[in-house]
Short mmCIF file of the C-alpha atoms (twelve columns), coordinates in Angstrom:
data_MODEL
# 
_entry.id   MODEL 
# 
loop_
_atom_site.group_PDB 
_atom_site.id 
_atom_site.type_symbol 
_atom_site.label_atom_id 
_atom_site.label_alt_id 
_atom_site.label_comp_id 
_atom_site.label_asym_id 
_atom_site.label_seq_id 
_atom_site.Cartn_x 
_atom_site.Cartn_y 
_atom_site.Cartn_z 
_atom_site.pdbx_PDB_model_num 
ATOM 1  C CA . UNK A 1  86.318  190.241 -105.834 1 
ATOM 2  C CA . UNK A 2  85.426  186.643 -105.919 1 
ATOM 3  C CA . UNK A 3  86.630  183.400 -107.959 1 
ATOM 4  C CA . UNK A 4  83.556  181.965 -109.960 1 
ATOM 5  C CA . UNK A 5  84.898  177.904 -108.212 1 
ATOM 6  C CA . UNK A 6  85.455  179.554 -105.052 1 
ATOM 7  C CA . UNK A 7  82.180  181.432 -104.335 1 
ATOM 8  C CA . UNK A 8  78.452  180.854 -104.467 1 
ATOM 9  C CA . UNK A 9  76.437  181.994 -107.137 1 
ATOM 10 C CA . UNK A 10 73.823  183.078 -104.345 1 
ATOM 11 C CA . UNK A 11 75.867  184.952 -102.025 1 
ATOM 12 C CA . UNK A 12 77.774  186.568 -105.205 1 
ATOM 13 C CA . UNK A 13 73.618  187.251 -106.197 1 
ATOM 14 C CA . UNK A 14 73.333  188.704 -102.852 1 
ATOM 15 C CA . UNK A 15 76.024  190.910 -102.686 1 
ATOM 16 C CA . UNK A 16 74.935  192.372 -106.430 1 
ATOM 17 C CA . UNK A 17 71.089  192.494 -105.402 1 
ATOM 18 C CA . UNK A 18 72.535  194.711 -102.193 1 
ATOM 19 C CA . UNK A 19 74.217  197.211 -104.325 1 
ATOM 20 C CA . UNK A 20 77.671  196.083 -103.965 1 
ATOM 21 C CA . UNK A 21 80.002  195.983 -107.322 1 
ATOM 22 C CA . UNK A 22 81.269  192.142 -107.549 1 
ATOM 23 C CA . UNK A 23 83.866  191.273 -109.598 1 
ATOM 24 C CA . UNK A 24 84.112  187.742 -110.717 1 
ATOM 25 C CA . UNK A 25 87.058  185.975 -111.682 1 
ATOM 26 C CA . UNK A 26 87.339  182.257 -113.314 1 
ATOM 27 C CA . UNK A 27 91.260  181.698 -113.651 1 
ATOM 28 C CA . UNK A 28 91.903  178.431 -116.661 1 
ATOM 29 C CA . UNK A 29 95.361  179.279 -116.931 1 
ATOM 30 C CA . UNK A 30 98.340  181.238 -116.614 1 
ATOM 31 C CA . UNK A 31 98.126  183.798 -118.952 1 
ATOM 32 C CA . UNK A 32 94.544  184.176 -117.602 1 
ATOM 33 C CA . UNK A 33 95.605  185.040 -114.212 1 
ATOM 34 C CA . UNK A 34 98.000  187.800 -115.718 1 
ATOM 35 C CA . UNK A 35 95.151  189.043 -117.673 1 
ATOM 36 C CA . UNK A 36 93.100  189.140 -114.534 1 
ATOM 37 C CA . UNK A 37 95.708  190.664 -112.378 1 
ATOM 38 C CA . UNK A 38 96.102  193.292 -114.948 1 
ATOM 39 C CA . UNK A 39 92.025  193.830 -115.189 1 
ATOM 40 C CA . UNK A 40 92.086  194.114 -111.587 1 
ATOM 41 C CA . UNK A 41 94.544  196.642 -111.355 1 
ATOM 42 C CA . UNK A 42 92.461  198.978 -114.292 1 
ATOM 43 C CA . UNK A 43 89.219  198.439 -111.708 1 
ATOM 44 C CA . UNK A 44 91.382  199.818 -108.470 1 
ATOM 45 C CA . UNK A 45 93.054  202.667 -110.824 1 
ATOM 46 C CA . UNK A 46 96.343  201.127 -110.320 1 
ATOM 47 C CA . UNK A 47 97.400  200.534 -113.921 1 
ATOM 48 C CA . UNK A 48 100.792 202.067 -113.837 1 
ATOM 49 C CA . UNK A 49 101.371 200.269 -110.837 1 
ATOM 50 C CA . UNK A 50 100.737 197.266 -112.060 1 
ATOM 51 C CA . UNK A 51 102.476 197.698 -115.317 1 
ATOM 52 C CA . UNK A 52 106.060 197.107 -114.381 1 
ATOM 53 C CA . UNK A 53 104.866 193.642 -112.886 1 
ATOM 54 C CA . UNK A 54 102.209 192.397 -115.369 1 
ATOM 55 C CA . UNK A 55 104.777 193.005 -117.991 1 
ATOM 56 C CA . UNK A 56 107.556 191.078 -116.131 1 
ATOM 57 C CA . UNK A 57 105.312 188.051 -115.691 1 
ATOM 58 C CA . UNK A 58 104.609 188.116 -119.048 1 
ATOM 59 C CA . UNK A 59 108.796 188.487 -119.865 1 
ATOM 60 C CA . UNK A 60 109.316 185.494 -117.557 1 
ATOM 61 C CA . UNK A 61 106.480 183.355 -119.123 1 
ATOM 62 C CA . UNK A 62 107.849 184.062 -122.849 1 
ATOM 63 C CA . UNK A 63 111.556 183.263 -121.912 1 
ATOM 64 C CA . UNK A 64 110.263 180.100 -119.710 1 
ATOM 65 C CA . UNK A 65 108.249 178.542 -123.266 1 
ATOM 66 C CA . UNK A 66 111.753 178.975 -124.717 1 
ATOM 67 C CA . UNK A 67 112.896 175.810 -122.522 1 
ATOM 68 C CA . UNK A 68 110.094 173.851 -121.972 1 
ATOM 69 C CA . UNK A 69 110.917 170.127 -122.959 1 
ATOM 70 C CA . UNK A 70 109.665 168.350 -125.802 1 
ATOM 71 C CA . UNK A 71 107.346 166.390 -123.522 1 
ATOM 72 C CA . UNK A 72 105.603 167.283 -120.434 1 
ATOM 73 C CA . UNK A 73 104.376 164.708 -118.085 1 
ATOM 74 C CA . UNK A 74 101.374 164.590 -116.725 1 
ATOM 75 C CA . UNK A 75 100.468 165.574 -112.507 1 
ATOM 76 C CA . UNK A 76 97.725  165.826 -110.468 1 
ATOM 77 C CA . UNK A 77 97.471  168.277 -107.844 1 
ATOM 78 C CA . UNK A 78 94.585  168.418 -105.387 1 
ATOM 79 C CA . UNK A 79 94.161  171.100 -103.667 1 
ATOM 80 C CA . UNK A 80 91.358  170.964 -101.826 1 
ATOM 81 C CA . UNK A 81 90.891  168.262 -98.845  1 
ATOM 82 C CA . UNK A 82 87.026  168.056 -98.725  1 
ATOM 83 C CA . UNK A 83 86.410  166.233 -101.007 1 
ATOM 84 C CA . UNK A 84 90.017  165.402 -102.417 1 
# 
């Protein structure tokens, strides 16, 4: 499992062209990462498993929109130090 920002396409290449199974991720937002989280867990045979949780993120994320503000101010967050 890799993150297409996080990894090389060369090593991620390398890994494929040695017979390993890579899958790639690319998280662009929230919903996304639930998707992916519940992708993952139909690749490892964990579905039930996962279930419970992917649908209480998704419960939590519904009742959340319900009281989000009329505006939203902007942020920046870096999260990586090199380069910033």
């Amino acid at each position: 499992i890799c993150n297409r920002e996080e990894n090389r396409e060369r090593d991620v290449l390398a890994l494929t062209n040695a017979g390993l199974a890579v899958y790639v991720t690319e998280i662009t937002s929230v919903e996304n990462a639930i998707q992916t989280l519940a992708t993952l867990a139909d690749l490892l045979h964990a579905t039930d498993a996962a279930h419970v949780q992917v649908h209480a993120m998704r419960a939590a994320i519904a009742d959340l929109q319900l009281h989000v503000p009329a505006w939203r101010p902007r942020v920046l967050v870096p999260i990586w130090r090199e380069p910033w």
